[in-house]
C-alpha positions in Angstrom: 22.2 -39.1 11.3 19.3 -37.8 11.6 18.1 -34.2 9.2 18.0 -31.0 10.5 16.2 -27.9 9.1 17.6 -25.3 8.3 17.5 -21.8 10.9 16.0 -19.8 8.3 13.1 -22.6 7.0 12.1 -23.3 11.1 8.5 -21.9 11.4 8.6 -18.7 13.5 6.1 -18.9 16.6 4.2 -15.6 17.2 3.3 -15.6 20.6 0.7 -18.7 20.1 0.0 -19.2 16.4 2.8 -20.9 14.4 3.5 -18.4 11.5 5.2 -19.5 7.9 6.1 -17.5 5.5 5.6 -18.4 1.6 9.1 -16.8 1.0 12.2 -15.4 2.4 11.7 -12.6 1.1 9.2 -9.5 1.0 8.6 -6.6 -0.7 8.5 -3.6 1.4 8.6 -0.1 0.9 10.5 2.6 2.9 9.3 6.1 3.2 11.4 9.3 4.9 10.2 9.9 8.5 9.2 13.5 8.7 7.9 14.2 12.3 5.3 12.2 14.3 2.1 14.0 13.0 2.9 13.1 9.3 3.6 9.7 10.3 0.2 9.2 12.4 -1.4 10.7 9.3 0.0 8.3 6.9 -1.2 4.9 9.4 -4.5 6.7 10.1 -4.9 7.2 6.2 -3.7 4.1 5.1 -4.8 1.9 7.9 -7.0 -0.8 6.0 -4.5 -1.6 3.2 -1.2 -1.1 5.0 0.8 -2.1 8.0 3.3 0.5 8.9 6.7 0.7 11.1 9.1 3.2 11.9 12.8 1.8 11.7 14.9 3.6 13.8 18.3 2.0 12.3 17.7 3.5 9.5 15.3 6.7 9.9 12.7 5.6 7.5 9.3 4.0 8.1 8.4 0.6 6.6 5.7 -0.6 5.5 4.3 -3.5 3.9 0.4 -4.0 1.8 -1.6 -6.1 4.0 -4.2 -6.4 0.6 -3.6 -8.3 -1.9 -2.6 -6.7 -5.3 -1.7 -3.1 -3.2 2.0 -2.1 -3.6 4.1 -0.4 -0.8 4.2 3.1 -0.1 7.4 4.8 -1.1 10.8 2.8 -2.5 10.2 -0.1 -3.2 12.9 -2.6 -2.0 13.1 -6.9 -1.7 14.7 -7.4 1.9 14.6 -10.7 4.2 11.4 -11.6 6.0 13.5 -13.1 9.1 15.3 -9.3 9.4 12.1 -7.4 9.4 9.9 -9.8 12.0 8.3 -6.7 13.7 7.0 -5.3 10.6 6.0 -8.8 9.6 4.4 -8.9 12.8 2.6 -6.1 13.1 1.1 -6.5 9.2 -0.4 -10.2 10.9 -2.1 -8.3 13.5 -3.4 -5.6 11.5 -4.7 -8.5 9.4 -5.8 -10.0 11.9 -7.6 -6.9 13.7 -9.1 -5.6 10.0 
């Protein structure tokens, strides 16, 4: 019979480039969403370090260090890579972009 992987180890395909993540897992952190201004304030300030995403299930904004040895903004919290894909996405393409 022949071996299957598992859903959660399949690489994830991001538009064209295979993605794999080095754990299923990330550290995130989760700030209160004020009003738009603040929040436009807080990406256009922290722009080149962080990737940011407001979360509407849960009224906080996300956000993740796209450099390494910067922490997240706010709470800190461990949370599955495969349930936050569009912040995972959007820290690649701010990568990517900086």
């Amino acid at each position: 019979m022949p071996q299957t992987t598992p859903p959660s180890e399949k690489p994830i395909t991001l538009n064209i480039a295979p993605v794999t993540f080095s754990s299923g897992t990330i550290t995130i952190g989760k700030i209160e969403y004020e009003n738009e201004e603040e929040y436009a304030k807080l990406r256009n300030f922290h722009w080149q370090t962080h990737a940011f995403r407001f979360d509407s299930r849960d009224g906080f904004i996300s956000n993740v260090a796209i450099v390494p040895g910067t922490d997240p903004i706010g709470r800190a919290e461990t949370v599955n890579a495969q349930e936050n894909l569009l912040l995972m996405g959007r820290a690649i393409q701010q990568s990517i972009v900086n």
